[in-house]
N, C-alpha and C positions, 0 to 999 in steps of 0.2 A: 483402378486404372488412372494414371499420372495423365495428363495432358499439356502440353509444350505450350506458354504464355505464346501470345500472338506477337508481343512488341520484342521478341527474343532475337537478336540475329542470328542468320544461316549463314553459316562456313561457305566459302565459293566453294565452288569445286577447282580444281587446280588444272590449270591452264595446260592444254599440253604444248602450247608450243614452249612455255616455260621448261618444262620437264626435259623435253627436245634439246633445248639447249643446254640447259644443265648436262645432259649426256655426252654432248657434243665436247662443251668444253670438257669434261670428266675425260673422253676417248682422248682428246689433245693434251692432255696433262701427262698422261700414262704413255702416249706416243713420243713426248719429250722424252719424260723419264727415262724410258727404255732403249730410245736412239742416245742419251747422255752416257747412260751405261755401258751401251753397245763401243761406243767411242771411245771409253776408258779402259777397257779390258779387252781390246783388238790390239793393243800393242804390245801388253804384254801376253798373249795370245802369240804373235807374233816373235818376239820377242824367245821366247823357249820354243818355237818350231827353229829359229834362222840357227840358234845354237846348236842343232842335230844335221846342221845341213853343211857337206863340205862350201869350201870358200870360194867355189866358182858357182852354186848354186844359189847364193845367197842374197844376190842382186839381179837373178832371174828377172824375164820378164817374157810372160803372166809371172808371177811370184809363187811362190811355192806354197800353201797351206797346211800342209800334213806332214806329220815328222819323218826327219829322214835316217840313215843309220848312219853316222860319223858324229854321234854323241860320245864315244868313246876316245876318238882320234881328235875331235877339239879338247877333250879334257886334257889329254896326254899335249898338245899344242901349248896348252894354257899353262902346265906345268913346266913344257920347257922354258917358255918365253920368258915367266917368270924363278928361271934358275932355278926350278922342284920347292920355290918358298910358297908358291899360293895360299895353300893350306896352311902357312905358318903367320900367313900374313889377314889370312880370316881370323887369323885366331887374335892376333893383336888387334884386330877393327873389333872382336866379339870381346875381347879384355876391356877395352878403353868403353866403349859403348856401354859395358855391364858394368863397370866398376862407377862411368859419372852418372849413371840412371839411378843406382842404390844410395849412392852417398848425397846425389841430388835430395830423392825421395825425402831420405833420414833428416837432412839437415834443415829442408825447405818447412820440413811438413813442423818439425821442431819451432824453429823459428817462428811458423804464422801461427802455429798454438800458444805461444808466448802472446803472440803480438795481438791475438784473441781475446784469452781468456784471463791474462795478467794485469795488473796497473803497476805501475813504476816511475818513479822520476823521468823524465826526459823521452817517454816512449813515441810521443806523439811526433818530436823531431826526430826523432834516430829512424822512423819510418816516413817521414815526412823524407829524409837523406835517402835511404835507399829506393825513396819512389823518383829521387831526381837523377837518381846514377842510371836509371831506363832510358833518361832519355840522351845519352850517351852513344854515338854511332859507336859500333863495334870495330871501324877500322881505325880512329883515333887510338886506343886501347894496344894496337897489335904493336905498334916499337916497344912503347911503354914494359908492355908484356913480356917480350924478349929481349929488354933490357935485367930485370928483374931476373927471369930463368937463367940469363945467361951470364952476369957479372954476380949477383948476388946468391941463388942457389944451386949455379950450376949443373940444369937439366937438359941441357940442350940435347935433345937426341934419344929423351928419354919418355917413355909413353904417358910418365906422369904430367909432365905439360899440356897434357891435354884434360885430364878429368879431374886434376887438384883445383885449380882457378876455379871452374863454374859450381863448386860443390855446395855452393848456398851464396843463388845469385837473385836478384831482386824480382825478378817476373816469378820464379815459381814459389818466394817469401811471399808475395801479392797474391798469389794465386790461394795461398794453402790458404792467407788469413782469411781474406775476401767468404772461402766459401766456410772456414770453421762457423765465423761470425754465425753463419745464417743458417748453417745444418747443426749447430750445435748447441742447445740452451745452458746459461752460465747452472742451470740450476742441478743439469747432470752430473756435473763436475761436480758441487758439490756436496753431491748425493753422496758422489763416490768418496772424495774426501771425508765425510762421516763415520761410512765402512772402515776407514781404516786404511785404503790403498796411498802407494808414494805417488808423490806428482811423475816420476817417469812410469810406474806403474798405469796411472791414471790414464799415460797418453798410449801407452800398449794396448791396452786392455779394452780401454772405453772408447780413444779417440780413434786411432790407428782402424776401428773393425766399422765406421761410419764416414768414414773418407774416402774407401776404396777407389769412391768415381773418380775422384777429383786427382787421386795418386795415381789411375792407370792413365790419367788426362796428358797429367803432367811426364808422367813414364813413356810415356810413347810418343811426349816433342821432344822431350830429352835423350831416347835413342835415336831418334831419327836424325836429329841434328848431330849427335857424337856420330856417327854411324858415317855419314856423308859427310864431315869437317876433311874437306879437302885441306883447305885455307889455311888451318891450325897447323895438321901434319906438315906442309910446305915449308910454313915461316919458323917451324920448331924443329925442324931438319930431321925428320925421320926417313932419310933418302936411305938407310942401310937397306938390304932387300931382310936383316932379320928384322929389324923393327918398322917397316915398310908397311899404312893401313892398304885396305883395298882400296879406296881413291885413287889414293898415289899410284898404286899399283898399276891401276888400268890405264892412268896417262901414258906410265911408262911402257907399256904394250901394244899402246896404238901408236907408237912413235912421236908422242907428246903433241906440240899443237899443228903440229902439221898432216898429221897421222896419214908420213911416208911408209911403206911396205910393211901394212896394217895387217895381220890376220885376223880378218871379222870372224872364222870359228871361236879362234880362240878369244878374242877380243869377248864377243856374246856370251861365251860360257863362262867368263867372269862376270859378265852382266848380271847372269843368272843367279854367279855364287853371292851377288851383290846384295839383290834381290830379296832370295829367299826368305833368310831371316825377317826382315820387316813384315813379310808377308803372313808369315808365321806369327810374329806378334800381334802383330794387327786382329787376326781372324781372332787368336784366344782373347785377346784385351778389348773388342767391338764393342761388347754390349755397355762395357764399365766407362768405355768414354764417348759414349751417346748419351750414358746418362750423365755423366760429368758435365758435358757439353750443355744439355738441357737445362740440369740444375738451374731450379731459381725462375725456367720460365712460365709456367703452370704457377699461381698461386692458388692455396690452398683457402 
């Protein structure tokens, strides 16, 4: 039998009013949280109940909270308003949105692999350049821009003006190198160049399947910003209702900025069709860009 040295210190015991507060604050953290939440997801809560509600109930007051049955009669609104293109004109916001998120992806994630795992004459200014064209307001840019489109490739009017420009722009070239650097040891690389594989092979195969975070990171500011370029669509004149995104769209349904003899059914139910998608993406893509987002803060 073991006997405990006399000069040994004894652990206190743990205070409770310590513990007490610890709780306290723990109940007030979670009481944020869940009133932040609550605050975020009441709108659009709201939001898809006002769309089901004809357009005298929709400004009720108490307010209405539970769906109502003229989901079908805003949709039919929303198609007349917009001369039966809605749907044609989802489809151009869902064209331009997919087409600069892929070729974003492709070209960015290209690029900071270069600017990674390569050495070259001159590399350190030619990223050195593009880390100074960041700091370039975007509204300088926009004559300049549809000067370009419009005397020398003449696109004006055309959906390419919106997803040919940002197809490998300096924020998501910074981004892809930033995180290759540091998810990725030069010595994998040339492991694989040993094996036998081509350098585009290499960035298939090896790079492309350990970046995921960082390309759903970058995929889902790159839809969301194509998605919602009001601003582009405007100054690049896609006023036709065929090549018309949803932005535009909705201005022109609420009766632009004055939004004179508005119908909020239909108005909403384009909100909706607005919506969805991101919503969509967001849900499948959440876990890939929390850890995108994280990357790098945990060290190991």
């Amino acid at each position: 039998m073991t006997t405990q040295p006399l000069d040994t210190p004894i652990a206190a015991p743990r205070s409770p009013r310590k513990k007490s507060r610890y709780s306290f604050g723990r109940a007030g953290l979670w009481l944020f949280v869940g009133l932040a939440c609550f605050l975020s997801l009441v709108p659009f809560y709201l939001m898809f109940v006002w769309s089901s509600l004809p357009s005298s109930q929709i400004f009720a007051v108490p307010p209405h909270l539970w769906f109502g049955d003229a989901l079908v009669e805003n949709f039919q609104k929303m198609m007349t308003a917009t001369d039966n293109f809605a749907l044609r004109q989802f489809w151009n916001s869902l064209y331009i949105a997919g087409l600069s998120t892929v070729t974003t992806l492709f070209f960015c994630s290209l690029a900071g692999f270069a600017f990674a795992m390569y050495d070259f004459k001159g590399k350190q200014y030619l990223f050195g350049f593009i880390l100074l064209t960041m700091l370039i307001p975007p509204l300088v840019m926009d004559i300049p821009s549809f000067l370009v489109m419009n005397n020398f490739l003449h696109w004006i009017g055309t959906p390419r003006t919106l997803w040919v420009p940002g197809m490998a722009n300096a924020f998501g070239i910074f981004l892809m190198r930033q995180y290759i650097v540091s998810a990725l040891p030069k010595s994998l690389i040339e492991a694989a160049r040993l094996d036998g594989a081509t350098e585009f092979g290499i960035f298939m195969k090896v790079v492309v399947p350990l970046i995921r975070p960082i390309l759903a990171t970058l995929g889902i500011v790159t839809f969301v910003g194509s998605w919602n370029n009001f601003k582009g669509a405007l100054i690049m004149r896609l006023s036709e209702d065929s090549t018309m995104t949803l932005p535009l769209s909705l201005r022109k349904i609420t009766g632009g900025a004055t939004n004179v003899n508005a119908d909020w059914g239909a108005t909403l139910m384009m909100v909706v069709l607005t919506v969805i998608p991101l919503l969509i993406i967001f849900l499948f893509a959440s876990r890939q860009v929390i850890s995108g987002l994280t990357s790098g803060a945990v060290k190991d």
